[in-house]
N, C-alpha and C positions, 0 to 999 in steps of 0.2 A: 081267118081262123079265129075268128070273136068267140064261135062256141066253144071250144078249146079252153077259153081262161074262162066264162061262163062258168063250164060243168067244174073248174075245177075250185072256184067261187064258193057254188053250191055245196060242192064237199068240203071245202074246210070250214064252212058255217055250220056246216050239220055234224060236223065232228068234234066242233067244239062246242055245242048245244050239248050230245054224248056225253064229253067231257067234264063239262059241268054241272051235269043232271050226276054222275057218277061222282063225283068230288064232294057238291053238296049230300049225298047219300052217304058218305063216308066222314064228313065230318058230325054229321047228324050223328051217327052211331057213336061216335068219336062222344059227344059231351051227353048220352044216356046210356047209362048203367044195365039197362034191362035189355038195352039190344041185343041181340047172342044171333047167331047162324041161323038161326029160323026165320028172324022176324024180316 
């Protein structure tokens, strides 16, 4: 059952790749002023 922890490998690297593409986007906005809901 190797592919079992494999696939499950694969998703929490790709989830915390997500995670941190969203975080870094959030603190981005976080120290500029001009960011608002649209940008």
């Amino acid at each position: 059952m190797w592919y079992f922890t494999w696939i499950l490998g694969v998703l929490l690297a790709a989830s915390f790749g997500v995670i941190n593409a969203l975080w870094l986007e959030t603190t981005a906005c976080l120290d500029d002023e001009e960011c608002g809901p649209g940008d």
